[in-house]
N, C-alpha and C positions, 0 to 999 in steps of 0.2 A: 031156431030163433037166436038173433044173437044181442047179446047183453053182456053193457060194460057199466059195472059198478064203481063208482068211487065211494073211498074213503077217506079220513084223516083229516079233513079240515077242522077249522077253528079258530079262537081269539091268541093271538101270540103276540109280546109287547115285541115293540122292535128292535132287532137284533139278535130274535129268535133265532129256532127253526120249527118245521116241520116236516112230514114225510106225511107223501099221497100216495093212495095206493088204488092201483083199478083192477079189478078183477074181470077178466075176459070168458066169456062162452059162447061155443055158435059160431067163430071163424078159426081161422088158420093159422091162430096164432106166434107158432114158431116161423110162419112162411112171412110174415109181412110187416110191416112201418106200423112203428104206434107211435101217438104225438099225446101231450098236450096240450091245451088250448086256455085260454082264462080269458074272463070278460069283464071289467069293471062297468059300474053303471053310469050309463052314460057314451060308454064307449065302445069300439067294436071287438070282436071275437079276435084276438091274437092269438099266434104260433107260439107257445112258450119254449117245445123240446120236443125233439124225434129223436126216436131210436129206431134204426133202421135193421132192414132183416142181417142186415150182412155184420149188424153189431158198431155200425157208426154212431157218432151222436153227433147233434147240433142243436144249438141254442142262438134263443133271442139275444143280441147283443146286450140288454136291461138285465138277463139273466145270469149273463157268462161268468163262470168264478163262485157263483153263489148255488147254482141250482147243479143236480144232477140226475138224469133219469138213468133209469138202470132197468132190468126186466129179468123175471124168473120163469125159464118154457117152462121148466117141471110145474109150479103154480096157475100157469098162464097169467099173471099178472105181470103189470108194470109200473115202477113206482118214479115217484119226483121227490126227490128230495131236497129242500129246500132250507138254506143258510143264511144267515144277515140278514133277516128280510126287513123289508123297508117299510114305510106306508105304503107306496104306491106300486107295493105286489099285493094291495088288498084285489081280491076278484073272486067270480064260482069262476073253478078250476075243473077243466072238464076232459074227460079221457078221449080217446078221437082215433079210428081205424079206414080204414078203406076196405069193400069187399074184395078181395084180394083175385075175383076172377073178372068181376066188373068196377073197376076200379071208378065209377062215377058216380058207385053207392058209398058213400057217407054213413057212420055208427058214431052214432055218441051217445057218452051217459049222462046221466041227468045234470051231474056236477058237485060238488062242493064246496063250501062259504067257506077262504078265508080270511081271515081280517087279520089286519096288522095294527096295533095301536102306539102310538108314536110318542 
């Protein structure tokens, strides 16, 4: 069964940081692309950050300079950490994989609040 836990959200005045962290079980983890995702209300599910198997990263342009995801195989998790942040990186921030043999399965974890206060 697989399950991705997040953690680490919260209230941070603006110009924080914080650090997210998801916790992986039940895939491949060292084999495959982990992102993630955030969704404010009202708006749709965005790309925040992938790290890729081969060890790339890439960011949302809103993100770039400020955020950085990074990942520990030994842990199997993967984290976001996050800089400057603004108001309008308030969102649940959600961890996000692909089945790595059928890649049109979709895993995500439930998510995490966090807000930014301005």
């Amino acid at each position: 069964q697989v399950r991705l836990v997040e953690s680490g959200g919260g209230l941070v005045q603006a110009g924080g940081s914080l650090r997210l962290s998801c916790a992986a079980s039940g895939i491949l983890f060292g084999l495959q692309p982990m992102d993630w995702y955030r969704q404010a209300p009202g708006d749709q599910r965005e790309l925040v950050a992938t790290f890729g198997s081969g060890g790339s990263t890439s960011y949302a342009d809103s993100v770039k300079g400020r955020f950085t995801i990074s990942r520990d195989n030994a842990r199997n998790t993967v984290y976001l950490q996050m800089n400057s942040l603004k108001a309008e990186d308030t969102a649940v921030y959600y961890c996000h994989a692909k089945n790595a043999i059928r890649p049109s399965i979709d895993y995500w974890g439930k998510g995490t609040l966090v807000t930014v206060s301005s």
